[in-house]
Each structure stands twice: as structure tokens, then as C-alpha cells.
N, C-alpha and C positions, 0 to 999 in steps of 0.2 A: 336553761340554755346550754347547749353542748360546746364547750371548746373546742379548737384546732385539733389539740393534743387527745381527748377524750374522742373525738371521732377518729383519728388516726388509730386508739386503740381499740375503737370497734371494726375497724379495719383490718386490724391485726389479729381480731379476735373470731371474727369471719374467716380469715384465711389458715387460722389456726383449725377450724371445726372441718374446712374444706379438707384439709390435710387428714385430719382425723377421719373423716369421711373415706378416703381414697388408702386409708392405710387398713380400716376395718373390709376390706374388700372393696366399695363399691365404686364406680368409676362416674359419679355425678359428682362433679368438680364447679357446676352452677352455683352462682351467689342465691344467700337467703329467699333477697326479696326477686332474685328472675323465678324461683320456685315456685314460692306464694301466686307471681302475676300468671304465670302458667297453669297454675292449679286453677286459679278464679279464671282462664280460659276455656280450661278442660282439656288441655297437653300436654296434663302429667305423665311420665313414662311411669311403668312401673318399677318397682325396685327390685335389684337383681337380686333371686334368690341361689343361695346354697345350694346345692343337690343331696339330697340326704342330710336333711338339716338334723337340729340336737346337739348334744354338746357334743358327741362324737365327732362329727363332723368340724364343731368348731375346734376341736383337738387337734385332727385331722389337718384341719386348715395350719394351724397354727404352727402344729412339728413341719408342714412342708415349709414353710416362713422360715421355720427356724432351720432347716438343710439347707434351702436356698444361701439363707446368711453365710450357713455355717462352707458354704460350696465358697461362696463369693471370698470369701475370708481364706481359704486355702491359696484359691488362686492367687491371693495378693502377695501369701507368703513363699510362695512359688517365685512370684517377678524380684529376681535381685534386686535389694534396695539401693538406690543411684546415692553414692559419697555426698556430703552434704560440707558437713564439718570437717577442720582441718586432720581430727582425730580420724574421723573414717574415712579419711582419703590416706592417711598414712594407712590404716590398718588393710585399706584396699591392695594399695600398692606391696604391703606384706607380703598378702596374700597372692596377687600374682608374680612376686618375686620367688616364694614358697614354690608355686605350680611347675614355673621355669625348673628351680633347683630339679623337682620331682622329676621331669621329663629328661632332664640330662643327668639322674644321676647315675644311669646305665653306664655312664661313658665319665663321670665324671672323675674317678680314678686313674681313668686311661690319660686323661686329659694332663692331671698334673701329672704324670711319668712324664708325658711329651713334654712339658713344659720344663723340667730339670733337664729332659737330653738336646731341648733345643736351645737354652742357657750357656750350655756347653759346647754348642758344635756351632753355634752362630761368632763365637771368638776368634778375634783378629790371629791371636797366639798358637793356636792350635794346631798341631804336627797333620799331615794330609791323610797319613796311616788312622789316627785318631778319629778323625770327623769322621772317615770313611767308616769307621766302627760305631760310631755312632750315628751315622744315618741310616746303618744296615739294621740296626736293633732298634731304631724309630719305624722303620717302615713295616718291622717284622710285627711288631705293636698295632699296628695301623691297619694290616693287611685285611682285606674283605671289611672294611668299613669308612672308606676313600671319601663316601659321599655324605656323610655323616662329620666327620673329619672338617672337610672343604667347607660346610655350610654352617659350621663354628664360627664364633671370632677369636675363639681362644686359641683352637688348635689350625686355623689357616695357615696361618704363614709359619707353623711348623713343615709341614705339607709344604708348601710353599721351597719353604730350604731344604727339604730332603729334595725334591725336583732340583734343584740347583745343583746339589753338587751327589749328586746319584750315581751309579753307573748305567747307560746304558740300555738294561736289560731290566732293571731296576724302574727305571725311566716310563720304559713301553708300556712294561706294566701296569704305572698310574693310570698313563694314558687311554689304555682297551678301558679302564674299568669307570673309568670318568666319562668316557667319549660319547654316549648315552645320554649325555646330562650335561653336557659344556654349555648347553643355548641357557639354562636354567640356570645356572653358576653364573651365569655373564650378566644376570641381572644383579647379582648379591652383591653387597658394600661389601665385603671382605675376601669370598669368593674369589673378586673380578683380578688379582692380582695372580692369585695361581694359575686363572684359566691364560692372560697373559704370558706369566711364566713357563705355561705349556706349552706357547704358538711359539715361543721365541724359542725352546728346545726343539721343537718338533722336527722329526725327519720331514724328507719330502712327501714322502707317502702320506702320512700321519697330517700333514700341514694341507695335504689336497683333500683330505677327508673333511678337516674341519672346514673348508672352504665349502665341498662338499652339502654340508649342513647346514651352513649357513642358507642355503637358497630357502627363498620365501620366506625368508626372516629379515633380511636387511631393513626393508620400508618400517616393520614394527622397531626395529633395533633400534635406529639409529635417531627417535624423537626422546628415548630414553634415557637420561642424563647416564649412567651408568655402561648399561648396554651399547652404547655409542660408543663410548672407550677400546670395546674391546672390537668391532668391527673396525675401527681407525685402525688398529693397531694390524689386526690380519691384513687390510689395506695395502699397507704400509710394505708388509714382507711379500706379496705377493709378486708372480709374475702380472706382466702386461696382459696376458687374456683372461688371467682369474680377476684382475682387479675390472674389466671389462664386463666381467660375469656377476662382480658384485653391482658394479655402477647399473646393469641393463633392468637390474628388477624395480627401478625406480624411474622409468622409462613407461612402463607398459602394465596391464593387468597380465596380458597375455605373455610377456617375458616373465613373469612371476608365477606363472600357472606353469608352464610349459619349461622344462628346464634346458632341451636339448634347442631350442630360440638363443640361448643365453650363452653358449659354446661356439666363439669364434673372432677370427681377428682383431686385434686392435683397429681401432674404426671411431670415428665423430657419430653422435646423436642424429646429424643428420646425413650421413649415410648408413647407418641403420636401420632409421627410416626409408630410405629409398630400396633397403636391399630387401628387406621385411616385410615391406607393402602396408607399412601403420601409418594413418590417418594420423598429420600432423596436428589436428586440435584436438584430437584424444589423448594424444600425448604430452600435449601443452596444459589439456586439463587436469589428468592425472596428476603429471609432475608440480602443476600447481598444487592441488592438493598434500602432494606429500612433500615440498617443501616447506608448506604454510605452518605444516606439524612441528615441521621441525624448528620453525623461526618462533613460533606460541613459546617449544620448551627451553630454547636457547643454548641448545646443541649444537653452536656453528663454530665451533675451536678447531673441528677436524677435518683432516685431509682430504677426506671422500667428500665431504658437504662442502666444502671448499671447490671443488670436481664436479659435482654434482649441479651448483648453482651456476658455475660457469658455460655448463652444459645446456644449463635450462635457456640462458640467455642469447642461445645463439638462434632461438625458437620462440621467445618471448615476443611481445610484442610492444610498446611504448609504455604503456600501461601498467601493465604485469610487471616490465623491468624494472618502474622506476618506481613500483608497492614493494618490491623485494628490498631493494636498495634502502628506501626510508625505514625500513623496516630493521635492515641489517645495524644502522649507522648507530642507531640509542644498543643493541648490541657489543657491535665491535667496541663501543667509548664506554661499556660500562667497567666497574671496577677501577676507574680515574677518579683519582681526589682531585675532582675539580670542584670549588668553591666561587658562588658567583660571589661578586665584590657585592652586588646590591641586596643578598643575604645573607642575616647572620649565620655565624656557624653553631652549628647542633653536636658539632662533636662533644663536646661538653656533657650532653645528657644521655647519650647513647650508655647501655650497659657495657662493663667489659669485657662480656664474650663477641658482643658485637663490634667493638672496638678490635679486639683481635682480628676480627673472621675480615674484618673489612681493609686492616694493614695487610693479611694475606692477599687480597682480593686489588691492593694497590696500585698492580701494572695491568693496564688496559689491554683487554685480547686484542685489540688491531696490531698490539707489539707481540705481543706470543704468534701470530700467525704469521708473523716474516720468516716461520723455516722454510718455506716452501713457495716457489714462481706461482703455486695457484693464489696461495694464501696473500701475496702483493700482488695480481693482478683485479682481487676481489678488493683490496684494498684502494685501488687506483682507481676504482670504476666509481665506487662511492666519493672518493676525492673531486672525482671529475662529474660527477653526475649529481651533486648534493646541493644542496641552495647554500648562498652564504651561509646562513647561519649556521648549518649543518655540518661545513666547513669550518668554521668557528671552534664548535666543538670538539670536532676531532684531533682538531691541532694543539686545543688547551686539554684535550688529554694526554699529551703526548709530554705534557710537561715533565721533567723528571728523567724521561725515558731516551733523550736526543744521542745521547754517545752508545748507549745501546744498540739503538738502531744503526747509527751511524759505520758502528765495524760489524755491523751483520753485511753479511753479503747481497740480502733483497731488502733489508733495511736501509740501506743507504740511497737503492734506487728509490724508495719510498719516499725517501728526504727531498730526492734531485726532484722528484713529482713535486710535491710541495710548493720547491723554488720556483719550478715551471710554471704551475697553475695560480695557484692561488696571490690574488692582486694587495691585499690587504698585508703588504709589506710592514704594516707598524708589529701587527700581531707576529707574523713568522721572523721580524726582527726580535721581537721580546722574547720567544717560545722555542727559536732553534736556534737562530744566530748568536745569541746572546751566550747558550750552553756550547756553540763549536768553537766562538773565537776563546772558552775560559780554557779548552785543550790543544789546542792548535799544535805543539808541539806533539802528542802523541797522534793526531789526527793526520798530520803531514809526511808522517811515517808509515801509518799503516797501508793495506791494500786498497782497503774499503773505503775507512775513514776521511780519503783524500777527496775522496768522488763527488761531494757535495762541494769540495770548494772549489773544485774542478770545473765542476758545472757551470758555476759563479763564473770562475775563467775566462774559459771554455764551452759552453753548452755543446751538450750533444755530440759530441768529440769521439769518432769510431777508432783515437786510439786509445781510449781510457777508459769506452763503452762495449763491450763483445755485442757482435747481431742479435746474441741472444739478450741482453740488455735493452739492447735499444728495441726490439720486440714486444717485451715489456713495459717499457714505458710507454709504447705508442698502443696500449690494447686500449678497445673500444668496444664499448656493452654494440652488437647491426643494428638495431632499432633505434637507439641513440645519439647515436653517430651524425647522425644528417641532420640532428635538431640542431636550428637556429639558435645563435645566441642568447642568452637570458639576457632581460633588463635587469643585471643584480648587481652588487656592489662589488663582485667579484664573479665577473665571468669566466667561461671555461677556457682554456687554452688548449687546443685540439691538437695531442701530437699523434696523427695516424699514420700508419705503414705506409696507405693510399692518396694522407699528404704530403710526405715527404719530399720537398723541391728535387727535382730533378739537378738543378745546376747548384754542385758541391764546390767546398773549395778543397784545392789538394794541399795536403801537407807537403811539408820539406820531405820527408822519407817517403811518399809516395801514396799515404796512406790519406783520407779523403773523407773531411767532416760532413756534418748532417745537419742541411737547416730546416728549420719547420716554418708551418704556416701557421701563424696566429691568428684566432679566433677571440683572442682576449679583449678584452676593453684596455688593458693596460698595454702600454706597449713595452715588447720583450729588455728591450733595453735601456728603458727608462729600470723597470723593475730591477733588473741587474745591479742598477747606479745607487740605486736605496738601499740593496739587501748589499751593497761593497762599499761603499762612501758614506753612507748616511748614518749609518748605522755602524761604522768606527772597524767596521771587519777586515779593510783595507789597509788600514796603517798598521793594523795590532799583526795582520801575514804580512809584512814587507818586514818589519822588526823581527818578528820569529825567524824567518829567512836568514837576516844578518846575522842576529846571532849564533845559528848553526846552519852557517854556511856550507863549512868543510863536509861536516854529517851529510849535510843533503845533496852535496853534489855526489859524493863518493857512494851514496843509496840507490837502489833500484827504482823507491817507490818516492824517494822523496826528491830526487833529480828535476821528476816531471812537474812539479809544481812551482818549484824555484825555477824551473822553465818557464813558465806561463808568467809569473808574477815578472823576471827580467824582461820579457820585450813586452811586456803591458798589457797582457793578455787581449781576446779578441777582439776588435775592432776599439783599441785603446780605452778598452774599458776603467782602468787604474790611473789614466789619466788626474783627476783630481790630487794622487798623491805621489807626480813624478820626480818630486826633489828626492822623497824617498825611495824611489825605484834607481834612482842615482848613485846614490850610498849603498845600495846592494850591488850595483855595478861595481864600485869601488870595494867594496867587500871581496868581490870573487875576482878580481885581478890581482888584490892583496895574496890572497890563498895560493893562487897560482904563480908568483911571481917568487913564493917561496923555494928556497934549495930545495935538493934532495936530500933525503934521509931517510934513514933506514927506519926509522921509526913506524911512519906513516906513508904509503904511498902518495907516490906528486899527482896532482891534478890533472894536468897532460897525459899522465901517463895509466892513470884506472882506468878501467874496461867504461865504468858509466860515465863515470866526469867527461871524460874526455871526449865523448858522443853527444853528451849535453852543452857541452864548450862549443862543439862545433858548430851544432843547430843557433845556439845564440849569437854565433859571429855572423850566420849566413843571415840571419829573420833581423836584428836590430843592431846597425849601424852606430847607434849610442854605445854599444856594449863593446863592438868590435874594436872602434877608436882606444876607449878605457883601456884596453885588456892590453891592445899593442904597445901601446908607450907605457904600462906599467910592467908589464912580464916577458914581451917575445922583441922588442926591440933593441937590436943589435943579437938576441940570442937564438935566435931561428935554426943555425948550422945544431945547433946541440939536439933541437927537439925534431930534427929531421926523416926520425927515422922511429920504425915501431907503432903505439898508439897516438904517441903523439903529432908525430907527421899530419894527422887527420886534422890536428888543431889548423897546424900550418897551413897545409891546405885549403882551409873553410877562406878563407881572406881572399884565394883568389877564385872560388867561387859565389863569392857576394857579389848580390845582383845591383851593391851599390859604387858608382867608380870610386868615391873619395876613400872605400876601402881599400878598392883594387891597388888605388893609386899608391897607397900609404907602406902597403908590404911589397911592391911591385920589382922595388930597387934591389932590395935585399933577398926577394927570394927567386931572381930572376939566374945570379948566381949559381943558386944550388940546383936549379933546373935544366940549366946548360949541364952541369958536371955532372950529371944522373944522380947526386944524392939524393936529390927531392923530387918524387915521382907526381906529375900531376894527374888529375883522377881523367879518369872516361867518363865523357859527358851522355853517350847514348846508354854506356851501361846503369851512369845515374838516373835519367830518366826512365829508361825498366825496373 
């Protein structure tokens, strides 16, 4: 009886004979017994013979066997064997560290020379005669192998600093022999910083060439992490029609083919369109395309793409705008340590180079793109266009970053956006308000810095907003624009050009705020009441105020805010904390009711105090009472005359009698006598 095992090994032993079969030449690969049942058929084939049989032949056979082998076996030592073991991955990496040396060792003498004379001529200490001698004997070193040089990492930024501090004539030089190969340089890691150093020396001439070269390279460039850099940067120095020249070849195929299309005025996308005769959804296609490129490699830090998408979106269509935008938002917010609370943190297992790269990487591009009105208005659109949650996000990126922004110039409008839009007052109290009210003192001084509390105030206030501000703030994606409210937790609040109420209120000086129309769920000034009372921002600016009074009244920038906070800013917003608005009353009558001295100029009498004096005698009744029976009663004859007259003045044009009434007696006097000149009432109102 046969076992499992003993038939397995006639199984094995069949397929052993089969093998042997098929290796002695013959190609019947048939089992024993289908042989046998086929022979007792009579469907035996015959078996293949030899040609020129004998052992010759089997000789014959057997050397071709053995070339074949011997063929097969070459080739194999032909194919580079693939690193396996840590040994022959070191000894790989050897070897093509060896190849390298090899290939640069034409140059590699020349390299350390550069490197002792660029040791020396890169030093702070060094006399101008000096460097210049040494950069004239680097270059002389260099000469006729510029591009060689350039595509170094060693010797770059030797190159590099001889362009910097060159002569001239010196300079050109690089320039002709480079100028061939700038588009090819502007991809390289190391490269890209001379080809920059070149644009930013370039003559005119020399700067319209490279512009020049650029055509029909921009669309490739600028998906390029690298290559992007360097058309930003030409961008950047451009005039108005070249920067027009670069923006049109991402527009069209046909403005990219055709160069003399791309030569002409400063002009919008869509009157290009109209003057050009290009089919708006070719254009809308294209340009989708080539932004889509550029959002995959996350190339949107620069100016032109910045330009570029703002461009698209005047042509967009619902759809399109609001793929770009979700699109932009995990973007703009990357590189924020933001940590949700419901997961743990991994920083703990990260390696340390990744820990580096990612502290580098720590302030969110939405804050790096505040140099530029494109860079916040691309910022505002995703604000106002994002769903809560996306909103969320952005904002707890911004953690860290709040005073940053706050004394940037389109950062701070970025902030008033914020305040504006977004309903979820807990979060923008935790995330902004919480880091303005810990500097309130430097915030209430600065230019910038003031504008967000401003806001608070104040909103929308055309005199602490320029048109070009308030421009800004009111941009709006056309296609966007007319969409209906979300049902979200935080709706949008629409500030557009096209809603802007007609009926303003006028200031005291004649100048005329801005109200909007709300589209929010929350309403504007409930919002206000949270992000200034609720949230402790209100008491913590009435205290800062008292304690530098003096400073703020006698400031440019800090007058205007101890303006707003004394008569209760707009529509008695600081209400909740008027005991305290009382005691800054009593603050600045104190200040004022001080002598003179040479020390310090009198409050009456500074150019700004005493303009800020005035405005708060005429707007708040509370303030004007304080002030008279602490500082000007009985003393009016002294301040009669100069800037302070103006104080005097204010009293009796307050629009309240029990002011009028209060100074009435005492300054009716000086009025008769011509000391005290009373103002013109039509000239005031012009």
C-alpha cells in the first residue's frame, strides 16, 4: 500500500524525469501514464530528432548549452548589482561620491582658491580698496567658466558676492555670459540666489532682456517650488506693462505663443478679453488648468499667483471659485502648530531634523502674505467665503502671530476682517483678543496696531480707514457675492463697495463714517459687546488710557483712541464700563488743569491735545462739565488766546445748552473785549 508521502515522492519523481526530459533537448513535458494511454491509442508523436545526429552533434548541442549559459551569465554581470547589505550600500555611496569627486576635479583647485578669497572678502572688517582686490582676482579666476561656477554649491555664492560688490563693467560681464542660461539656473537650489542677485543689479536694459526670456516660461515656472522664486521676484521689480506681460501668458495659449499679444497697457483680464477677442471659457479653462498646477505644488507665497488668482476670479464662476478657495485655505494654514485638543501630540516622536524643519515652518503663509493688498485681499475672500470650520482653522493658525499682524499695515486690516466677520466671538476672544488686550500699551501707540481697536470703537471709521482700506476690506470673490447666507454657525457678514449705506454719519470735522449692511446671523453689535465687555477688553483700554493719559493725549496716534474710549465710543458701545469712563474723565481734567512748565508742554496748548480736547468737549457733555470746574473755571482769560483758545471755544459750540449755559457767563466777557474770537459757523461746516 502506497503512502501519502511515497506517492508525493513519485510525484516528484515524475516531475524530476519530466525536467530531465525537457533539459536533454526534448519538448514532451507529458506525464508517464498520458504517454502510455496515448501510445495504447496510437497518438504517439514522434520524438524529436537531432539533425546530424552522433556524438558530434551531441557535443555540438551541448558547447551551444554551454555559450548560451555562458552568454546569460555575462549579462548578469553586466546588470549593476542592486546595494543589498548595509556594507554595500556604504560602499555604493563610496563609489558615487568617488564619480562626483572625479567629475569636479577639473575645477576642484579652482574651487578652494575661491573659497580662501571669498573667506576674506565676505568680512564685515575689510577696507573697500581690499575687497575690491579681491573680487577683481576672483573673478579673474572665474573668467570663461561663469556657468560651471554658478551650478556649484561650493562655489555659488562666491559668484554670488563678486556680483555684489563688483564694478560695473565687471558686473555686465557676468551678466552677457550667464544670460543664455538664467531660465536653467533658476531651477537650481543654489543657483537661484545669484540669478536673483543678478535681477536686482541689472541695468534697465539688461532687466528687459531677462524679462524678455522669460516669455513662455512663466506657466512652466511658477508650479516650480524653486523657479517660482525667481519670477516673484522679477515681478516684483518690474514696470506695470512687463508685469502685465508676465501675468498674460497665463491667460491664453495664444498669449503664450504669440509674444507681440502680450505687449501693452496695463488692463484687467477682462478687458483683455474684450480687446483681444479670446473666448471667455477658454480662458477660464486654461487658467483653471494652470492654476490647478500651481495649487497641487503649493507655490501660492508669491505676488504674481497672488495676481494671478485674483484675476481668475473675476471670470470664475461659483464653482470654480469656491474649488480654488477650499483649496487655497489647508494652504494658507499650513505650517501652523496648531494642535487639536482631541489629539494627542506626536511631537514627541518626530525625528530631530523634522523637528527643526517644522519650528522653521511655524508661522503660517496666511501671515507671510500680508506684504501685499493682493496677498489680504486673497486672504479675506477665503475668510469670508470658508465654512465655519474652515474659518476655525484659520483663525487657530493665527495663534502666536496676532501682534505681528496687528502692526503690519494689511495685517491689521486682516484682523478688523476677523472682528467683522466672523460670529464665534468665544474663539476670536481666546485667539486675538486675548494677545491685543496683553499689549494694549504698544498697540495704542502704534499706526497700525491701533486699528483693530478701533474697529471695536469705531467700525469702519473713514478717518482711521484710507478708501484704499476700506476698498479692501469690502473685496468680494462676482460670483460669490450675491450668494445667500449660509445656514452655518457663523455666517458671512457682507462688507461690499455696492453695499455700502448710502446714509453716513458725519463727524465733528466733517469727515463721514461708513456703515454696512449685515448679512451675518449675528448681529453687528451684539458682536462688538462680546469681543469689548465680555471678554474684559473694555476695562483692561479704559485703565491703559488712565494710566498714560498725558502720552496719549500729547500723540498723534494715541489721541485718537483715548478719543473714542472718552465719549463711549460708537453708539455707547463701552457702556457696560461707564464708572470707568468717568475716572478717565477725571484723569484728563487732572492733566489739564496742571500749570505750566517748561518741562512738558500744557494740554491746552499741543498741537494734538488740544484738538482732541476740543472734539471731546463738543461729542460728550459728561466730559465737558468735568473739564470746566476742574481746569478752565475762573481761568479762561489766560487760555484765550493761541491753541488753546480752541479749547475755549469748544464749550460754546456744544450742541448741549447746559454746556453752553455753564461757560456762557465767563466767556461772554472776553468776547465783547475781542480777546476771545468766536469761530465761523459756515466756515465750520465747509
Amino acid at each position: 500500500m502506497k503512502t501519502p508521502f511515497s506517492r508525493r515522492r513519485q510525484f516528484a519523481s515524475s516531475e524530476q524525469r519530466a525536467a530531465r526530459a525537457m533539459a536533454a533537448g526534448g519538448s514532451d513535458l507529458r506525464s508517464p501514464k498520458k504517454r502510455k494511454r496515448e501510445h495504447a491509442e496510437g497518438k504517439t508523436k514522434p520524438r524529436p530528432q537531432v539533425k546530424g545526429g552522433g556524438d558530434g552533434a551531441k557535443r555540438k548541442k551541448h558547447s551551444g548549452a554551454g555559450g548560451y549559459a555562458a552568454h546569460g551569465a555575462g549579462e548578469a554581470v553586466a546588470k549593476k548589482k542592486r546595494p543589498i547589505t548595509p556594507k554595500e550600500k556604504r560602499l555604493a555611496a563610496k563609489e558615487i561620491s568617488e564619480a562626483r569627486k572625479i567629475k569636479r576635479k577639473r575645477h576642484y583647485s579652482l574651487e578652494k582658491e575661491l573659497t580662501k578669497l571669498w573667506e576674506k572678502m565676505r568680512c564685515h572688517n575689510v577696507s573697500k580698496e581690499e575687497r575690491s582686490k579681491l573680487v577683481s582676482g576672483a573673478i579673474r579666476k572665474m573668467d570663461g567658466k561663469y556657468l560651471d561656477i554658478a551650478g556649484s554649491h561650493v562655489t555659488a555664492r562666491v559668484l554670488q558676492t563678486c556680483v555684489k560688490w563688483c564694478s560695473q563693467s565687471e558686473r555686465d560681464a557676468i551678466f552677457d555670459d550667464l544670460q543664455p542660461h538664467l531660465l536653467t539656473l533658476s531651477r537650481k537650489k543654489y543657483a537661484v540666489f545669484l540669478v536673483k542677485k543678478l535681477i536686482e543689479l541689472a541695468t534697465k536694459k539688461q532687466f528687459a532682456s531677462f524679462i524678455s526670456s522669460l516669455h513662455g516660461h512663466v506657466a512652466k515656472l511658477l508650479p516650480h517650488t524653486i523657479g517660482a522664486a525667481v519670477v516673484d521676484y522679477a515681478f516684483q521689480r518690474a514696470t506695470q506693462p512687463q508685469k502685465r506681460q508676465l501675468l498674460l501668458e497665463l491667460y491664453s495659449t495664444e498669449l503664450q505663443l504669440f509674444k507681440d499679444l502680450t505687449v501693452q497697457s496695463s488692463c484687467s483680464l477682462l478687458e483683455t478679453i474684450s480687446k483681444l477677442g479670446l473666448q471667455k471659457s477658454s480662458v477660464l479653462q486654461y487658467m483653471t488648468i494652470e492654476i490647478q498646477k500651481i495649487l497641487e505644488k503649493g507655490t501660492v507665497e508669491y505676488f504674481i499667483v497672488h495676481t494671478a488668482i485674483l484675476e481668475y476670479f473675476t471670470i470664475a464662476d461659483k464653482t470654480s471659485a469656491l474649488d480654488v478657495i477650499r483649496q487655497l485655505i489647508p494652504l494658507l494654514t499650513q505650517g501652523a502648530s496648531i494642535i487639536d485638543e482631541d489629539e494627542p501630540s506626536i511631537a514627541t516622536e518626530l525625528p530631530k531634523k523634522t523637528k527643526s524643519k517644522k519650528k522653521r515652518l511655524s508661522e503660517p503663509l496666511i501671515v507671510r502674505i500680508m506684504q501685499t493688498k493682493e496677498g489680504l485681499k486673497l486672504a479675506i475672500s477665503c475668510l469670508k467665503y470658508g465654512s465655519a470650520k474652515e474659518r476655525k482653522k484659520i483663525i487657530k493658525s493665527l495663534k502666536g502671530h496676532i501682534m505681528k499682524l496687528a502692526l503690519n499695515d494689511f495685517g491689521c486690516l486682516f484682523l478688523i476682517s476677523i472682528i467683522s466677520i466672523v460670529d464665534d466671538t468665544k474663539l476670536v476672544s481666546k485667539i486675538v483678543i486675548q494677545e491685543l488686550a496683553k499689549n494694549l500699551k504698544q498697540l495704542i501707540l502704534h499706526k497700525n496696531g491701533r486699528r483693530p481697536l478701533l474697529q471695536l470703537l469705531h467700525p469702519l471709521c473713514s478717518r482711521y480707514l484710507s478708501p484704499a482700506d476700506l476698498a479692501c476690506l469690502s473685496y468680494n470673490v462676482p460670483s460669490l457675492s450675491s450668494r445667500e447666507g449660509e445656514a452655518s454657525d457663523s455666517a458671512t457678514e457682507v462688507i461690499s463697495e455696492n453695499k455700502v449705506d448710502a446714509v453716513t454719519d458725519k463727524e465733528p470735522d466733517g469727515l463721514e463714517g461708513t456703515q454696512i449692511v449685515s448679512e451675518s446671523k449675528k448681529d453687528p453689535s451684539q458682536r462688538r459687546h462680546e469681543l469689548l465687555i465680555k471678554s474684559g477688553l473694555a476695562e483692561a483700554l479704559v485703565q491703559s488710557c488712565i494710566e498714560d493719559v498725558g502720552e496719549l493725549l500729547r500723540t498723534n496716534f494715541g489721541k485718537e483712541l483715548l478719543y473714542e474710549v472718552a465719549v463711549g465710543g460708537k453708539d455707547n458701545v463701552l457702556e457696560g464700563v461707564t464708572d470707568r469712563v468717568h475716572m478717565l474723565h477725571d484723569a484728563i481734567a487732572s492733566d489739564a488743569a496742571q500749570p505750566k512748565t517748561e518741562d512738558i508742554e500744557h494740554a491746552f496748548e499741543n498741537f494734538f491735545s488740544s484738538r482732541v480736547i476740543r472734539r471731546m468737549i463738543i461729542d460728550c457733555p459728561a466730559f465737558a462739565v468735568t473739564l470746566w470746574r476742574k481746569a478752565l473755571k475762573g481761568k479762561c482769560k489766560i487760555w484765550a488766546e493761541g491753541h488753546s483758545s480752541k479749547v475755549v471755544t469748544a464749550f460754546l459750540e456744544s450742541p448741549s445748552s447746559e454746556v453752553k449755559d455753564l461757560a456762557k457767563h465767563e466767556l461772554q466777557p472776553l468776547i465783547d473785549t475781542g480777546i476771545l474770537k468766536v469761530p465761523d459757523h459756515k466756515a465750520m461746516e465747509k
